[in-house]
C-alpha positions in Angstrom: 9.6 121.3 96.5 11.3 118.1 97.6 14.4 120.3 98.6 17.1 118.2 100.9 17.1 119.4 104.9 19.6 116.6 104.5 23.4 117.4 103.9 25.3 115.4 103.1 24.5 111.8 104.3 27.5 110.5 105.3 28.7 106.9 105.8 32.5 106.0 105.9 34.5 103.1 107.3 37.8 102.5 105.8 41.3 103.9 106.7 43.3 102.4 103.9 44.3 105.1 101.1 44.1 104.7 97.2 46.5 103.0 96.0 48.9 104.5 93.2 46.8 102.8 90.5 43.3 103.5 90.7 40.0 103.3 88.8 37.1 106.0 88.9 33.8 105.5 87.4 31.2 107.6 86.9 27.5 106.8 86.0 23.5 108.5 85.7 21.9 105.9 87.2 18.3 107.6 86.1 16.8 107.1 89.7 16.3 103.1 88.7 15.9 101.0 92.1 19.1 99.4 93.1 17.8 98.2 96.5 18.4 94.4 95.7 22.0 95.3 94.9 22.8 97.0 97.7 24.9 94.6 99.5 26.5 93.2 96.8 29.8 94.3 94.8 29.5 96.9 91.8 30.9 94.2 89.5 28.3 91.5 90.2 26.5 93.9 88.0 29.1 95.4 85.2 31.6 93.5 83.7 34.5 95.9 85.3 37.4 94.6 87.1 37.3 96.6 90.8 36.1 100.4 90.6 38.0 102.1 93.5 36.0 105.0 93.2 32.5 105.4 92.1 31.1 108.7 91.1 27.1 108.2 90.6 24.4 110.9 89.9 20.8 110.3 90.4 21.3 107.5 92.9 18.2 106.9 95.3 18.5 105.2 98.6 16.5 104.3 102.0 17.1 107.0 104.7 19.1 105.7 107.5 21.1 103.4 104.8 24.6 102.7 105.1 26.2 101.0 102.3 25.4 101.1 98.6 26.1 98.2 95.9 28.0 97.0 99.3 30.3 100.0 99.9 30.3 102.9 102.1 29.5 106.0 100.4 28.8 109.7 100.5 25.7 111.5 99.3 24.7 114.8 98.6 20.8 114.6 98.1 18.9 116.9 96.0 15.4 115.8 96.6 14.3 114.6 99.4 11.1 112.3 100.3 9.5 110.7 103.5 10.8 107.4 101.8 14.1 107.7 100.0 17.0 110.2 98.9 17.8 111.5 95.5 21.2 112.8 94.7 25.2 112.4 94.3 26.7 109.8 95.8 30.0 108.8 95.9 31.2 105.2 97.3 34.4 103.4 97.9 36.1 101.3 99.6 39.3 103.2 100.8 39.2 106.4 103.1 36.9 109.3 102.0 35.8 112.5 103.5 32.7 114.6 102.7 34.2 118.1 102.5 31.1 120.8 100.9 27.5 119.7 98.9 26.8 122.7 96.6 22.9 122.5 96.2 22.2 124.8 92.8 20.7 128.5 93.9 18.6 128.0 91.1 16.1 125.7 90.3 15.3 123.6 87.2 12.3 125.0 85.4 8.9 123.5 85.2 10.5 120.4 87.8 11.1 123.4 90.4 14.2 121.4 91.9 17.7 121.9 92.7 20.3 120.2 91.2 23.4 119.2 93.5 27.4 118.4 93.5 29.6 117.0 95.8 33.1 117.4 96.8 35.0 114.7 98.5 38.9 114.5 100.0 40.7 111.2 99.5 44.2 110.5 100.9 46.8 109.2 98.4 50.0 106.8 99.4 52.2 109.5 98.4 50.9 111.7 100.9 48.7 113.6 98.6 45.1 114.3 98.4 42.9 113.9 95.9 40.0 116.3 96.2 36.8 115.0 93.9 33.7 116.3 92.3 31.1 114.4 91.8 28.2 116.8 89.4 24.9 117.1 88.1 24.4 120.2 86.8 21.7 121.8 86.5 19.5 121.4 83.3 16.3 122.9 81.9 17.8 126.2 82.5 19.1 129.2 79.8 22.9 129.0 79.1 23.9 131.8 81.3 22.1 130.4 84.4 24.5 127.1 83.5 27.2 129.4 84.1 26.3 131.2 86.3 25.6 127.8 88.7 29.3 126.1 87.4 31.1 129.4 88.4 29.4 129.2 92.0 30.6 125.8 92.1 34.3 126.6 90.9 34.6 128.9 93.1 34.5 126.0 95.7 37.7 124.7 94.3 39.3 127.2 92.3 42.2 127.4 95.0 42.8 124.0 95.5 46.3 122.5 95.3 46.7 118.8 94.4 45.2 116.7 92.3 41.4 116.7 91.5 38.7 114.9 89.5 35.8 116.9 88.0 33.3 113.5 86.9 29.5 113.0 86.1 26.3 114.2 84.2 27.4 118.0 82.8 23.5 118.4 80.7 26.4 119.6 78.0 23.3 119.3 75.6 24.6 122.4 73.3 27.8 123.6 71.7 26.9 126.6 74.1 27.1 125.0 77.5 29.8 122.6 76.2 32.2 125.3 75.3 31.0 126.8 79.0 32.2 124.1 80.4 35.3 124.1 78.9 36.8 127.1 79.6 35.7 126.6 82.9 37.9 123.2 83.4 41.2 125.1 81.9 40.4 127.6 84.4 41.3 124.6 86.7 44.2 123.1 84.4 42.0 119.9 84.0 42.5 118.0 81.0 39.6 115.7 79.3 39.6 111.5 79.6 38.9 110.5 75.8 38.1 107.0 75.0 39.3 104.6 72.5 35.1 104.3 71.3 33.0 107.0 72.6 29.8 106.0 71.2 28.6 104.2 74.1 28.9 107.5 75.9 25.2 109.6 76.5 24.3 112.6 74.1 21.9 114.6 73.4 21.5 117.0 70.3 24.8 114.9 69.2 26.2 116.3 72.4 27.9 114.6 75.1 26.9 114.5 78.6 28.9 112.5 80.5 32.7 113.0 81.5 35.5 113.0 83.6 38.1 115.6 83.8 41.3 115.5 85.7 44.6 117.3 86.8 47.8 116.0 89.2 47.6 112.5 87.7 48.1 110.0 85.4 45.6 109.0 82.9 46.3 105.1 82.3 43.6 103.7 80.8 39.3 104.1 80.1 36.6 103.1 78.6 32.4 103.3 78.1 30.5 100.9 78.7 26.9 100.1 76.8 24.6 99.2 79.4 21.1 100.9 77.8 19.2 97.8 80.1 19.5 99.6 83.3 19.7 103.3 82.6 19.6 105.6 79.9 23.2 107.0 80.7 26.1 104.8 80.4 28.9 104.6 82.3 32.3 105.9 81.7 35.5 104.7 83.5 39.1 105.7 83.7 42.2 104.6 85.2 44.5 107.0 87.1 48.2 106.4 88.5 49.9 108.7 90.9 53.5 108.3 88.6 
């Protein structure tokens, strides 16, 4: 039901790189209708100083559109309607590159959908590039199908050289699939963006949801911000350097 013949939508412009400091965030936007921000900057609606590169689950847009909160983006739905799209998307400003959507071979229970990732290539000024995923794993599942779905999507990246971000909504809802997860991202080296105050940050059963993991680069700086007005995940940011 509702599965994507779309993949990915794809709507780039830019051919300037990252630059060596750079900020990611990542947020579950809960499928709320952005349409009247669409054409205006992220930070017109957070109080962020510029977000280089946004990592967003459960975004919905207009088919045929071409720029979100006024950026070109990348999207990898999961549901698809006559009207709108349901996915990943990820948006910025600087060069990007849709490289593989891994749709879910399961589906959730009782919603009967996929869930969806997507994993993007951006060039870095050192020559470098970052390869990123943006996930929303799969939920209202048992603990091995959790697995068994995050291994599928490792194996995507598991050879990758360079530096890579792992960000977005994991459904970490119990000490099971959060220790899943984590030997899963030391299978890939990544190491875990804390925050000076994490309780701004999504749980359930006491258990985070949201994060953003990361190897090949420099964690600088992050930070969660309380937003419980617009969705019912909030969103999580961190600042990378390339030295």
């Amino acid at each position: 039901m509702f599965k994507p013949k779309i993949s990915p939508t794809s709507y780039t412009e830019s051919n300037t790189v990252l630059p060596d400091c750079f900020t990611l965030l990542t947020w579950n936007l809960q499928k709320v209708d952005f349409s009247h921000y669409i054409h205006r900057p992220i930070e017109s609606l957070l109080s962020i100083k510029n977000a280089h590169l946004l990592s967003f689950q459960e975004a919905a847009i207009q088919h045929q559109q071409n720029r979100f909160f006024n950026l070109p983006f990348l999207m990898a739905p999961n549901i698809q309607t006559k009207k709108q799209l349901y996915g990943v998307l990820t948006a910025s400003q600087f060069k990007q590159s849709a490289h593989q959507q891994c749709l879910t071979k399961n589906k959730e229970l009782g919603w009967m959908t996929h869930k969806t990732a997507l994993i993007t290539h951006h060039p870095l000024s050192n020559g470098q590039t970052l390869t990123h995923v943006n996930i929303h794993a799969i939920n209202f599942v048992p603990n091995q199908i959790f697995k068994t779905e995050l291994r599928l999507l490792w194996n995507n990246i598991l050879h990758t050289e360079g530096p890579l971000i792992v960000s977005g909504d994991f459904n970490t809802w119990n000490k099971a699939r959060l220790a899943i997860l984590l030997i899963a991202t030391k299978r890939l080296n990544l190491s875990m963006v804390s925050y000076p105050d994490n309780s701004a940050i999504k749980t359930l059963n006491r258990q985070p949801l949201d994060y953003i993991f990361y190897r090949g680069i420099h964690l600088q700086d992050s930070l969660a911000l309380s937003i419980p007005e617009i969705s019912d995940h909030n969103s999580i940011i961190a600042s990378f350097s390339l030295t």
